[in-house]
C-alpha positions in Angstrom: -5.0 4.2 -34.6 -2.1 4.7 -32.2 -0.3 2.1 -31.0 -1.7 0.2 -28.4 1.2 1.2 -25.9 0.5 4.7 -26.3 -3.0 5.0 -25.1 -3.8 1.6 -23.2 -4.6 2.6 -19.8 -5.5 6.3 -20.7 -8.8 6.5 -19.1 -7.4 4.5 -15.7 -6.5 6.1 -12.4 -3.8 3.6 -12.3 -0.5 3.2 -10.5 1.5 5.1 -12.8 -0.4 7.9 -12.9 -1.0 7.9 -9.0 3.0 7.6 -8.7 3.4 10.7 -11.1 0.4 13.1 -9.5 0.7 12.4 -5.9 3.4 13.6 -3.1 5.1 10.9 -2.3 3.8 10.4 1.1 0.8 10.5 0.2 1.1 7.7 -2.8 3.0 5.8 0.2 -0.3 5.8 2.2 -2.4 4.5 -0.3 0.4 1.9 -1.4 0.1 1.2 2.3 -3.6 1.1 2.4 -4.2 -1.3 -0.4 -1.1 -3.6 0.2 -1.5 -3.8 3.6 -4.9 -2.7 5.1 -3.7 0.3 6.6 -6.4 2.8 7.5 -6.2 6.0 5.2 -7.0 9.4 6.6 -9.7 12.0 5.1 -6.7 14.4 5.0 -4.8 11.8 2.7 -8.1 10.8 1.0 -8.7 14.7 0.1 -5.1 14.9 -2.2 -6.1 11.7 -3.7 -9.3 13.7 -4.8 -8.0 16.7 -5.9 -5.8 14.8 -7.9 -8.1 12.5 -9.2 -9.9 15.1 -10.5 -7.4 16.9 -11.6 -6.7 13.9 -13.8 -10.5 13.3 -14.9 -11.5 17.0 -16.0 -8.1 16.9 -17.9 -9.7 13.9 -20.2 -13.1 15.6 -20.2 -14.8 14.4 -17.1 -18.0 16.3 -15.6 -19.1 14.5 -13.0 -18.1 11.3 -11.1 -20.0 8.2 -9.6 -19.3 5.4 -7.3 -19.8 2.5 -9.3 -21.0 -0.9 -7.5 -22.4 -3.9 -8.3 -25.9 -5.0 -6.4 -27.6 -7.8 -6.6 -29.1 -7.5 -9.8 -25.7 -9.0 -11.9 -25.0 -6.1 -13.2 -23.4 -2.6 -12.4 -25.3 0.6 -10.8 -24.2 4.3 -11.4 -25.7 7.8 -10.3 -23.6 11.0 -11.3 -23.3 13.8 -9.7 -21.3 16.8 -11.5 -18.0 18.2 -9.9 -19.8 21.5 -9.9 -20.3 23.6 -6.7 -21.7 27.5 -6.8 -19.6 30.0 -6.1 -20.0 33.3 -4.4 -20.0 35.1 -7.3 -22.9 33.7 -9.0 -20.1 31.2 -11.0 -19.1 27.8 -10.4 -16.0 25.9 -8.9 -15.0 22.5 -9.5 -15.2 20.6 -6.4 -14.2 17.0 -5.3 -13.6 16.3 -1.6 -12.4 13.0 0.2 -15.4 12.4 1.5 -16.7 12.4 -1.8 -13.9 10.0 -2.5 -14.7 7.4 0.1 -18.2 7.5 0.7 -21.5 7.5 -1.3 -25.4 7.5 -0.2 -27.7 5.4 -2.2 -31.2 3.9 -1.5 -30.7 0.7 -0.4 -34.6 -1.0 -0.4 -34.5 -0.2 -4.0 -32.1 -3.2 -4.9 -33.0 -6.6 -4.3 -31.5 -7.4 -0.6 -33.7 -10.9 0.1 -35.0 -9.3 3.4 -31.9 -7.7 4.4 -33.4 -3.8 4.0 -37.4 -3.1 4.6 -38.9 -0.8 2.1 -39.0 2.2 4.4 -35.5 1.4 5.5 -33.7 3.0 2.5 -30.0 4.2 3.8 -27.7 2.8 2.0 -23.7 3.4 0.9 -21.1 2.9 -1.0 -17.6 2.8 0.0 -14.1 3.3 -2.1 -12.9 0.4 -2.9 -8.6 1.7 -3.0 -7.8 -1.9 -5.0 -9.7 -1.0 -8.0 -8.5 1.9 -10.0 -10.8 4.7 -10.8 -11.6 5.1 -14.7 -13.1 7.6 -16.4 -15.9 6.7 -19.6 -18.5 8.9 -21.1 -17.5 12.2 -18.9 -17.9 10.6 -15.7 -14.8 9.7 -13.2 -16.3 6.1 -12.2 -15.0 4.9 -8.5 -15.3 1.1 -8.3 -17.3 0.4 -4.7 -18.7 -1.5 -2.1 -22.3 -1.3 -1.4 -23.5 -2.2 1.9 -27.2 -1.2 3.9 -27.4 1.0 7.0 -26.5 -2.4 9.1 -23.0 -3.3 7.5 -25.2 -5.8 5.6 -23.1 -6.4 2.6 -25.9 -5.3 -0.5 -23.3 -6.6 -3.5 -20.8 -8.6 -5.4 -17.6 -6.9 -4.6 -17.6 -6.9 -0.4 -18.2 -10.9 -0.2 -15.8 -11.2 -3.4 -13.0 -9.1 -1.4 -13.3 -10.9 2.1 -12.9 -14.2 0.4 -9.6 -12.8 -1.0 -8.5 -11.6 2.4 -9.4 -15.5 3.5 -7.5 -17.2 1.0 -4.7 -14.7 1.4 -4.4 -15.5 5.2 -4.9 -18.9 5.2 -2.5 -19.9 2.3 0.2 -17.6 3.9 -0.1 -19.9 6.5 0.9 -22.8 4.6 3.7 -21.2 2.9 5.2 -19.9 6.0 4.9 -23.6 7.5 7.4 -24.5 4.1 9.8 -21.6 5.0 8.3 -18.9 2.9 7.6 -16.3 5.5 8.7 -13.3 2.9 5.7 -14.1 1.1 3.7 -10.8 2.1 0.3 -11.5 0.1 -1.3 -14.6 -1.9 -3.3 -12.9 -5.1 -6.3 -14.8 -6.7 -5.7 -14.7 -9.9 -8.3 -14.8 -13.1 -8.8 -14.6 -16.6 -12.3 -14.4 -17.8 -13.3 -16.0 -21.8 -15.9 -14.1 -23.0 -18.7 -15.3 -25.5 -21.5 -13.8 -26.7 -23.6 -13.0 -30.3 -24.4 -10.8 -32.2 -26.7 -10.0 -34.4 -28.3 -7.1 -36.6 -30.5 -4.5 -34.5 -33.2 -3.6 -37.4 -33.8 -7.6 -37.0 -33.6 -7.5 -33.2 -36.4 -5.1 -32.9 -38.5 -7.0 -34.7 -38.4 -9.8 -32.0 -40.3 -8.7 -28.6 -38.7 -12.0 -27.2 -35.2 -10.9 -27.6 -35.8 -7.0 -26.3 -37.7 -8.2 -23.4 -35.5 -11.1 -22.6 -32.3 -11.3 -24.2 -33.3 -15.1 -25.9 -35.8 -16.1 -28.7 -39.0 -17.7 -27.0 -39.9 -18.9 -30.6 -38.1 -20.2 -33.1 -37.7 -23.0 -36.0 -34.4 -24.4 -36.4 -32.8 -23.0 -39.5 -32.0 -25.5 -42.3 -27.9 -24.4 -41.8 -26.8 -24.3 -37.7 -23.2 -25.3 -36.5 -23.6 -28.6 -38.2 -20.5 -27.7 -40.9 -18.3 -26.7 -37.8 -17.6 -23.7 -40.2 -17.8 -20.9 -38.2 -15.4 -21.8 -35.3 -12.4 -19.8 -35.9 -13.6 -19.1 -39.5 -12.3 -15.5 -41.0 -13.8 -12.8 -39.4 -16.3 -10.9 -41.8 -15.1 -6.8 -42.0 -18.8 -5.7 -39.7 -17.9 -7.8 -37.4 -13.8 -7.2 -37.3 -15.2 -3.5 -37.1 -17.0 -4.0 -33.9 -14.4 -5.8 -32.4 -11.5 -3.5 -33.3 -13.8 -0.5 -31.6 -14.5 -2.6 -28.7 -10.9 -3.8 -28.6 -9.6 -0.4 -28.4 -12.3 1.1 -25.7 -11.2 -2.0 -23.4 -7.9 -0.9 -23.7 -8.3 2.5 -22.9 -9.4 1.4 -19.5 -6.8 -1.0 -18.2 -8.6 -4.3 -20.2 -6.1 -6.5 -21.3 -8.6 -7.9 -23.9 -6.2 -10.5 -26.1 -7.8 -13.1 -27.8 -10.9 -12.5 -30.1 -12.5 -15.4 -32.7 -15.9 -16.7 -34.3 -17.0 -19.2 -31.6 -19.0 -22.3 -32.4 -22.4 -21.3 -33.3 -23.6 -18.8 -36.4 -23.0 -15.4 -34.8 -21.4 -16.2 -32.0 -18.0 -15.0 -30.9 -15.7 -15.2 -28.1 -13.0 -12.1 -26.0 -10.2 -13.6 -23.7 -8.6 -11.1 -21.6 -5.2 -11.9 -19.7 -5.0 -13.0 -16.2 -5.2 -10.3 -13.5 -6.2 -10.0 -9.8 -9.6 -11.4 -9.1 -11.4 -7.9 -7.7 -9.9 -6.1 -11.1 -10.7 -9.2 -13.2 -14.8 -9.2 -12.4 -14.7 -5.0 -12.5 -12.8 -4.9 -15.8 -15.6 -8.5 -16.8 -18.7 -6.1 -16.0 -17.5 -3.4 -18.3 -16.3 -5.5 -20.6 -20.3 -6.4 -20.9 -21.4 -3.3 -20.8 -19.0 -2.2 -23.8 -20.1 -5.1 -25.5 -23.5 -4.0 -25.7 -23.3 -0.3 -26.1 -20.7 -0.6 -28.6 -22.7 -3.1 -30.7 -25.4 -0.6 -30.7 -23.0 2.1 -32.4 -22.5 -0.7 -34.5 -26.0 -0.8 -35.4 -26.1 -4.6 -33.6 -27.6 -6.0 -30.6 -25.1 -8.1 -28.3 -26.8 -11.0 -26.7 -25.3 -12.2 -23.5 -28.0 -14.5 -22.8 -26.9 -18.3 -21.6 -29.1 -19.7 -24.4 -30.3 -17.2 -27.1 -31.3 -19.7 -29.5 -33.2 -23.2 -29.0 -31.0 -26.0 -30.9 -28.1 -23.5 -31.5 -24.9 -23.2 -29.1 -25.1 -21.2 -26.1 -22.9 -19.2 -24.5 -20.5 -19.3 -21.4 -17.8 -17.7 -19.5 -14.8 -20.0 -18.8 -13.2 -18.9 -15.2 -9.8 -19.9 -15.2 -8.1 -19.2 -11.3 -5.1 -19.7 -9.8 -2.9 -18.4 -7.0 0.3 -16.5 -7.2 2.9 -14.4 -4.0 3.9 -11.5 -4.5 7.5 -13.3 -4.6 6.4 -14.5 -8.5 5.3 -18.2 -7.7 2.2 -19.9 -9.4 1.4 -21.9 -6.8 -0.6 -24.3 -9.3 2.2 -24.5 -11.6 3.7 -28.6 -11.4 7.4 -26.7 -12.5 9.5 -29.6 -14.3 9.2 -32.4 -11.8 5.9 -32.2 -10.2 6.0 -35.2 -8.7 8.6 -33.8 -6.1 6.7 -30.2 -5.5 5.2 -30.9 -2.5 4.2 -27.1 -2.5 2.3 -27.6 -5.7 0.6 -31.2 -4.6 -0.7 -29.5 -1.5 -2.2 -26.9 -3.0 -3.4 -28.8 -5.5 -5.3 -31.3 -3.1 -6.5 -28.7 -0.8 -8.2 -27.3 -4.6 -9.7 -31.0 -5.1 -10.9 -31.4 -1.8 -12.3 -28.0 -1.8 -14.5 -28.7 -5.2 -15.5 -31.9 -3.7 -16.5 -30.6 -0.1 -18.7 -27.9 -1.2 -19.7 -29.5 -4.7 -22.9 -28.3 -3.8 -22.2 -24.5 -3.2 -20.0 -24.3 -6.1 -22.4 -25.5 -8.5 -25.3 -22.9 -6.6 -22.7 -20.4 -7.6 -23.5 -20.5 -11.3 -27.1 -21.4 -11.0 -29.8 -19.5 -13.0 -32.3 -19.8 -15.1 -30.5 -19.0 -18.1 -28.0 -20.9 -17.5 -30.6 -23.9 -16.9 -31.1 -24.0 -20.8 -26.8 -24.4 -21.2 -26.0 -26.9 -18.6 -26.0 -30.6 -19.9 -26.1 -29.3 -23.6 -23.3 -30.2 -25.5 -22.0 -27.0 -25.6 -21.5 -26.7 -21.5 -20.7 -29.0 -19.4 -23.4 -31.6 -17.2 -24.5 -30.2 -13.7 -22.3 -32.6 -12.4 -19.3 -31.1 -10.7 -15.9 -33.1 -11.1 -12.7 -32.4 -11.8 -10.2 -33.1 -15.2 -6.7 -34.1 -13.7 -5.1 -34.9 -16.8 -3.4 -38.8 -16.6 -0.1 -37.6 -15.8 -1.2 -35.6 -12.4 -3.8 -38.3 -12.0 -1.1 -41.4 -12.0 1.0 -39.3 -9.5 -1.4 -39.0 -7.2 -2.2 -42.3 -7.3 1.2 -43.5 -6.6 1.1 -40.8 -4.0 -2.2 -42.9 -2.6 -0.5 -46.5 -3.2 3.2 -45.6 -2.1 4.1 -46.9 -5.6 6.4 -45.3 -7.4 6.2 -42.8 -9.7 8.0 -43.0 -13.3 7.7 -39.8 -15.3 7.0 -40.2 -19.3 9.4 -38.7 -21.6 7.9 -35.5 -23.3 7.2 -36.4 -26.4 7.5 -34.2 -29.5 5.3 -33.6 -32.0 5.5 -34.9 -35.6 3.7 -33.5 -38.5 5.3 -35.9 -41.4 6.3 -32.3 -43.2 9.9 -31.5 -43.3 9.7 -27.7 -42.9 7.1 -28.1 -40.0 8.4 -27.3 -36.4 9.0 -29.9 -33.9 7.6 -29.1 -30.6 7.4 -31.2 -27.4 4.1 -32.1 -27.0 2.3 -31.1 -23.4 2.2 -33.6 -20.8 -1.9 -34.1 -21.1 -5.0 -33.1 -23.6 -8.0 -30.6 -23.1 -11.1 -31.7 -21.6 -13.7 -29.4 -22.9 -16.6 -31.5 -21.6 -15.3 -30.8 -17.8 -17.0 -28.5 -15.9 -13.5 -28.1 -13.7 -10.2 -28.5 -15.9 -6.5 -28.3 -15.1 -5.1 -27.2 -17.8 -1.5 -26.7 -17.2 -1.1 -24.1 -14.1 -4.9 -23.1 -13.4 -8.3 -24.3 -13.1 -10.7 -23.2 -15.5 -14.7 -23.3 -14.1 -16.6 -24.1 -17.5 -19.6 -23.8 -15.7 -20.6 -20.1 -15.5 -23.1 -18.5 -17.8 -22.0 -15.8 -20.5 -24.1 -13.0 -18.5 -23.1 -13.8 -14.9 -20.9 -12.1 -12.9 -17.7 -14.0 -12.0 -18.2 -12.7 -8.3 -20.3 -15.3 -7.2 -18.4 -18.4 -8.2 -15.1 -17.0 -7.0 -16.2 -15.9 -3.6 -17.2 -19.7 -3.2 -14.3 -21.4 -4.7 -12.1 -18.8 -2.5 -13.9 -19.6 0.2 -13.8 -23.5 -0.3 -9.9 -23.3 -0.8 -9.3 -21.3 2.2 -11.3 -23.4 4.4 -9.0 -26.8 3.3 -6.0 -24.8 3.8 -7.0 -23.6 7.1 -7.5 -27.7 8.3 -4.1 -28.3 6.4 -2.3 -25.5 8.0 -3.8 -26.4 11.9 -2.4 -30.0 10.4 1.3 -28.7 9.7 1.4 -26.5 13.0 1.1 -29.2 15.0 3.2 -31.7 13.5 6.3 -33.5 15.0 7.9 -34.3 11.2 7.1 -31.6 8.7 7.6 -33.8 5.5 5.8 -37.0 7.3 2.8 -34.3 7.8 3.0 -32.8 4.1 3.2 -36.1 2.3 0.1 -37.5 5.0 -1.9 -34.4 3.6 -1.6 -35.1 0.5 -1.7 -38.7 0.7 -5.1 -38.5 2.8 -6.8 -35.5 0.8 -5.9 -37.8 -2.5 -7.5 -40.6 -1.0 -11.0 -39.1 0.7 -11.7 -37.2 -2.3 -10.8 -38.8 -5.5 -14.2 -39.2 -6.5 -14.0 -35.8 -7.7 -11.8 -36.5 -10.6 -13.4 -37.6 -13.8 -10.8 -37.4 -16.7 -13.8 -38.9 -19.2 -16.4 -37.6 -21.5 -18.4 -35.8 -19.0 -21.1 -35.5 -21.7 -21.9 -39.3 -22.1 -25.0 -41.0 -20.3 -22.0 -43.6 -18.9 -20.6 -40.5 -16.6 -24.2 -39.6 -15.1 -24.7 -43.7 -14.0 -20.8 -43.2 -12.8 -21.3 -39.9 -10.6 -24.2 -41.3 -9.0 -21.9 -44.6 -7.9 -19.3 -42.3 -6.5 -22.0 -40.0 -4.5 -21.8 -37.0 -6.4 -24.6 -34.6 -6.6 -26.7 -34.0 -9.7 -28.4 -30.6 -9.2 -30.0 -30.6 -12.5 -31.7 -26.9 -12.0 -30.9 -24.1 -10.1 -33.9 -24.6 -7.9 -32.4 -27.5 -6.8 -28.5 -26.1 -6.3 -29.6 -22.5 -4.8 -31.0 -24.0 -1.5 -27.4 -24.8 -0.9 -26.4 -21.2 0.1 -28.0 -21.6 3.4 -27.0 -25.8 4.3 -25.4 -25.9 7.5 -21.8 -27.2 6.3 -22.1 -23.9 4.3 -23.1 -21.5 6.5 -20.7 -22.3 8.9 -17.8 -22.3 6.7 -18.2 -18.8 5.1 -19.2 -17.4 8.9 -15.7 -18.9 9.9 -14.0 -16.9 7.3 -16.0 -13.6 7.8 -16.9 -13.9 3.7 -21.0 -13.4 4.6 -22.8 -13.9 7.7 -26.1 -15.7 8.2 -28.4 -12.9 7.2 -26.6 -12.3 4.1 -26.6 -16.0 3.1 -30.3 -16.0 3.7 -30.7 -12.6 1.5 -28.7 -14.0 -1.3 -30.5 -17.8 -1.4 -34.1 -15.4 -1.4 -32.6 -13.3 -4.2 -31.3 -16.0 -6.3 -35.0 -17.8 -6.0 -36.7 -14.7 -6.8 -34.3 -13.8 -9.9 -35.4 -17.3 -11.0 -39.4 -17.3 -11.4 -39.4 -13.4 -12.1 -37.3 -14.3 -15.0 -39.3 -16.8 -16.1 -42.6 -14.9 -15.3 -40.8 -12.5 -17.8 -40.6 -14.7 -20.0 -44.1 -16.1 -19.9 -45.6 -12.9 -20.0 -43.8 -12.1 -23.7 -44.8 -15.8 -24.9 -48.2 -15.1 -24.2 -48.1 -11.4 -25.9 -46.4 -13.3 -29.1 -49.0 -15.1 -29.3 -52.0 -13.5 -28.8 -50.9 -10.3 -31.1 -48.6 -11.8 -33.6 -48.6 -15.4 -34.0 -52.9 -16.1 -34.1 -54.1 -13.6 -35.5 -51.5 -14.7 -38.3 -52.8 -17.8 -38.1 -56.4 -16.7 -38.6 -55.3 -14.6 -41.6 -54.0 -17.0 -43.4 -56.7 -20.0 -42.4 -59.0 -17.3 -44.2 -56.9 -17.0 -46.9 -56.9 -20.6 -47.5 -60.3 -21.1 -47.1 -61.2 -18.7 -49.9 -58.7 -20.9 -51.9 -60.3 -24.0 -51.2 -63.8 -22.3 -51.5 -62.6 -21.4 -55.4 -61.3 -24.9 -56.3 -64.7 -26.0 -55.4 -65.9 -23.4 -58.1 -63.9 -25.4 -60.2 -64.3 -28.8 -59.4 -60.7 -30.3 -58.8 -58.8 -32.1 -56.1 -58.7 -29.8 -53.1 -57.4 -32.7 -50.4 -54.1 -31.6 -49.9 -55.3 -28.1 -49.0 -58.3 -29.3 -46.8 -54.9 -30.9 -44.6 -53.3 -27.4 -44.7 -56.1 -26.1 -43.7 -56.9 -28.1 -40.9 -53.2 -28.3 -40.1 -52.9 -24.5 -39.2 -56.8 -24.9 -37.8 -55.4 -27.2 -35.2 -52.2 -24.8 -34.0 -54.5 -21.7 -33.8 -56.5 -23.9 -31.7 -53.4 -25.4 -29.8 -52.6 -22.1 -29.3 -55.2 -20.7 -27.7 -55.4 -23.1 -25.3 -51.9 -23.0 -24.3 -52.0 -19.2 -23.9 -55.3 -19.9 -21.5 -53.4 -23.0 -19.7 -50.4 -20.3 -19.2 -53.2 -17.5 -17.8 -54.3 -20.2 -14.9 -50.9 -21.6 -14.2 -50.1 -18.1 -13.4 -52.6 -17.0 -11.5 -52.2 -20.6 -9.5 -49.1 -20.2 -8.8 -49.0 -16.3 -7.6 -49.6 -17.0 -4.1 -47.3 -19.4 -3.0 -44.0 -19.0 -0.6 -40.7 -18.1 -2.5 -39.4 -21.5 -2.8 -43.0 -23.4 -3.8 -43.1 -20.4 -6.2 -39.8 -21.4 -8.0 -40.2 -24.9 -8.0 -43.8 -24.3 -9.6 -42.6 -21.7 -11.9 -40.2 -25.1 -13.4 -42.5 -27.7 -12.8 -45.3 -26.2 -14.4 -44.8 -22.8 -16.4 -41.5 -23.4 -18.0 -43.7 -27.0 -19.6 -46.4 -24.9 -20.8 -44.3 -22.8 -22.3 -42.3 -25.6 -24.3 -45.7 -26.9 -25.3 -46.8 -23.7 -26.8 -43.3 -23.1 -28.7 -43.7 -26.6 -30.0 -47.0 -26.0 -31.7 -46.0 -22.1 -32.9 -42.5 -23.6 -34.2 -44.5 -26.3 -36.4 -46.7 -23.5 -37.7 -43.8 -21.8 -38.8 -42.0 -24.2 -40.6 -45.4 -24.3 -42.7 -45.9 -20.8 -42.8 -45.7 -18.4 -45.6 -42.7 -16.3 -44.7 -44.1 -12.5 -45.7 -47.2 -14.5 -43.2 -45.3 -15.1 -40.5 -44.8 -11.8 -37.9 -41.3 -12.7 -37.0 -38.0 -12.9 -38.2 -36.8 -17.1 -38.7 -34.0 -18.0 -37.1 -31.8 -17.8 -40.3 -33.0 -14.2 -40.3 -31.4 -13.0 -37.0 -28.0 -15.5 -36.7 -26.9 -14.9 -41.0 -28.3 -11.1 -40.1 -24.7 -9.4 -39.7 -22.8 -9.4 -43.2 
């Protein structure tokens, strides 16, 4: 292989290449255009196309496709070939501006929670100039926008990039108000850990469970899980160091900064980090990231599960969202710097971030609601539904003195001893990790523990971007009108501290202590997302992302309706698979071998000798058949009970009812098969599919 800094970026329409094909007033524009907002013309778009596909032919590209991302959570594509008939019966490669800029989909054919009847299909896609064009497969892809005939935002990206433009305008308010005025932009910055499993494919297609749903709706716990602890960060075996040096190097091709790679917790589980970029580029680059994942694991001749919780009594899987703020002058504006105690800048930002997650608690924790990630939240491998915030004790005491008017004495750094004279001495870092907080400091970011592994990482930005800008808008109205500047900065901070401390929690958020403590404090406990997705359409909410232009009411509305109807459709998924399990695989096993053990029994008989222990078998297996087909008959009327009902009775009943009758019957079928013969049982065990890639 090459080394990586001759071919990273290769496949990227990125700046570089942009600066090196372009005439210089035209690169200008679009510098223009994405820096500043400035309107680009369709005679400046139509170099940019010619160019671009110049570029994309030249690395094999056919066609092109404007690649957006609707409300289904992941990415949407149609290609159409650069090809155009010529006059003499040939062809001619053609690529126009308008190509460039504007796309034509079907819009009723997405979800859009009411936005777009079914006979009310227009629908388009729009350039977006801040993500740079790729090319994978022979296609040119064009990150875009996807809106409805209306202006009705239809995806991720649109909200996602207004509440960029928010935070942008609203923190550059604050920084002018400290004498930063050359600050020209604010960037949300993130970085997006990856985890996921894998496992072999021959296995996977054996389970209809995990083809049809991405998680095993059966399952006995193997006799060997995570319990050893041997697996996190354990030596990589060569299949899998295979797959991720293949995936490694397609990420790179495109612009991924993919950097960190390791065995996570559970058996078959690993983990990607990429490096920190802008928050529109980080969730494009986190959506083809998945989709590498699993396409490249099929070359692989493995099946990448995304799924939240893929295995019952086994670790699931998240995606830490780590987020902070930078200016385009090179300041962190969560970094502390030496003496944080005396960075005002830093404290205010900081508060207006801890007020923010307190505020709209409810929202934020909508924002990574599913039902997937129902089966993570409260484990101990994710954090409780409980929103709160690790300070660390060093931030935390200067707050508090901040609060008290006491004053603050900094620690010495202390360094770190390892009792070995050739070890290095380091200084050690002013506070520990909290990986049981579903909102950590951890040094100059935040990182959200909270989203699931197969989520986009639009939908918890857009709120916390949202949230943030909203505090700084109060805080900037605050400063504008202040008679003493400092007086006003140190009352901010002083006053956020103190009306929304009940936010940080720098305990084990996993222990039953911490639920009876949130409760004290006022803090919500939205155990399922059919009790956080409501939350999209509460007043407090509504107004706030109206005042900031991120969604209006109709699209608030859509996405709540969406988000309920993603829930008891997956789960209605999943029921329906259950159900086939067990009527075609797991009873008529279970009749097969009650037969088998009857003629058994029938031939001791013969021979006259103790047969009680296999009468118990017997009856054992008896009963779950039984069991069984009564569950699978208590599932057919749930269903059809539940049918009719409105969108959000339907959700609630679909967790209140079928998601029980579903435990029940995986109860009885996982007891049967911790009995069971295994060349009786129809499926692979658990210690078939997670030891299945060696």
């Amino acid at each position: 292989m090459k080394p990586v800094d001759e071919f990273f970026g290769c496949k990227v329409f990125n700046d570089t290449v942009m600066k090196q094909m372009l005439p210089e007033d035209v690169y200008q524009s679009l510098k223009r255009t994405v820096e500043l907002g400035e309107k680009l013309s369709l005679k400046t778009a139509d170099v940019i196309a010619e160019k671009m596909k110049e570029w994309a032919i030249s690395l094999g590209a056919t066609h092109f496709t404007h690649w957006f991302q609707p409300m289904t959570g992941i990415t949407a594509e149609k290609h159409d070939s650069f090809i155009q008939p010529s006059k003499d019966g040939g062809i001619i490669m053609a690529f126009s501006g308008k190509n460039l800029i504007k796309g034509e989909s079907d819009a009723s054919s997405f979800p859009s929670g009411g936005l777009r009847a079914t006979f009310e299909a227009r629908g388009y896609t729009a350039w977006d100039p801040t993500s740079y064009a790729f090319v994978k497969d022979g296609t040119l892809y064009i990150p875009t926008c996807f809106c409805s005939f209306d202006g009705s935002s239809l995806d991720k990206k649109t909200p996602l990039l207004r509440s960029i433009e928010a935070i942008d305008k609203q923190a550059k308010r604050i920084l002018k108000a400290f004498g930063l005025g050359d600050v020209k932009k604010v960037t949300v910055n993130v970085g997006c850990e990856q985890e996921y499993f894998l496992i072999d494919k021959k296995i996977a297609e054996l389970r209809p469970d995990i083809t049809l749903c991405g998680r095993t709706l059966l399952g006995y716990k193997p006799p060997k899980g995570q319990e050893m602890d041997d697996h996190y960060y354990g030596a990589i075996n060569y299949r899998i160091a295979e797959y991720m040096r293949a995936l490694d190097h397609s990420l790179w091709e495109h612009g991924v900064y993919a950097k960190t790679k390791h065995n996570e917790v559970a058996p078959a589980q690993h983990e990607l980090a990429p490096v920190f970029t802008d928050a529109n580029t980080a969730t494009d680059q986190n959506q083809l990231t998945m989709d590498y994942m699993k396409s490249i694991a099929i070359r692989h001749d493995m099946v990448c599960l995304l799924h939240e919780k893929p295995f019952s009594a086994v670790n699931g899987s998240g995606k830490h969202n780590n987020w902070s703020l930078s200016t385009d002058t090179g300041v962190n504006l969560l970094d502390p710097g030496k003496n944080p105690r005396d960075n005002a800048l830093f404290l205010l930002f900081l508060v207006a971030v801890i007020s923010a997650v307190d505020e709209y608690q409810d929202i934020l924790r909508a924002s990574v609601a599913s039902a997937s990630n129902d089966h993570r939240l409260g484990s101990n491998e994710a954090p409780p539904a409980i929103i709160s915030i690790f300070l660390g004790e060093e931030l935390t005491h200067i707050l508090d003195c901040f609060e008290t008017g006491e004053t603050f004495v900094q620690d010495v750094k202390q360094k770190m001893q390892f009792g070995i004279h050739t070890a290095p001495s380091f200084t050690r870092d002013s506070t520990d990790r909290n990986r049981t907080s579903p909102f950590a400091f951890t040094g100059n970011k935040f990182e959200f523990r909270m989203v699931g592994s197969s989520a986009s990482v639009a939908g918890p930005n857009i709120v916390l971007n949202t949230a943030v800008a909203e505090i700084l808008s109060r805080f900037a109205d605050k400063l504008a009108d202040a008679d003493d500047f400092n007086t006003a900065v140190n009352t901010l901070i002083r006053e956020g501290y103190a009306n929304h401390k009940r936010i940080i929690f720098n305990g084990n958020n996993y222990s039953a202590e911490w639920e009876e403590e949130a409760k004290k404090r006022g803090l919500l406990n939205l155990k399922t997302a059919v009790d956080a997705i409501p939350s999209y359409v509460a007043p407090k909410n509504v107004e706030t992302f109206i005042k900031h232009g991120v969604f209006n009411n109709a699209e608030l509305l859509s996405r709540c309706d969406i988000l309920l109807e993603n829930y008891y459709t997956t789960v209605n998924i999943e029921c329906l698979t259950l159900k086939n399990m067990l009527n075609n695989y797991v009873i008529p096993a279970c009749f097969k071998f009650e037969k088998q053990l009857a003629e058994l029994i029938a031939a001791k008989t013969q021979i006259d000798v103790d047969r009680e222990e296999e009468l118990k078998y017997l009856s054992f297996v008896t009963d779950g058949a039984k069991k069984l087909i009564a569950s699978v008959k208590k599932m057919d009327e749930l269903l059809v009970k539940v049918s009719p009902l409105p969108v959000y009775e339907k959700t609630k009943a679909y967790r209140d009812l079928i998601l029980p009758a579903m435990d029940d019957a995986r109860k009885t079928s996982d007891e049967l098969e911790a009995v069971f013969p295994k060349d009786q049982w129809p499926f692979p065990s658990y210690t078939d599919i997670l030891y299945s890639v060696k």
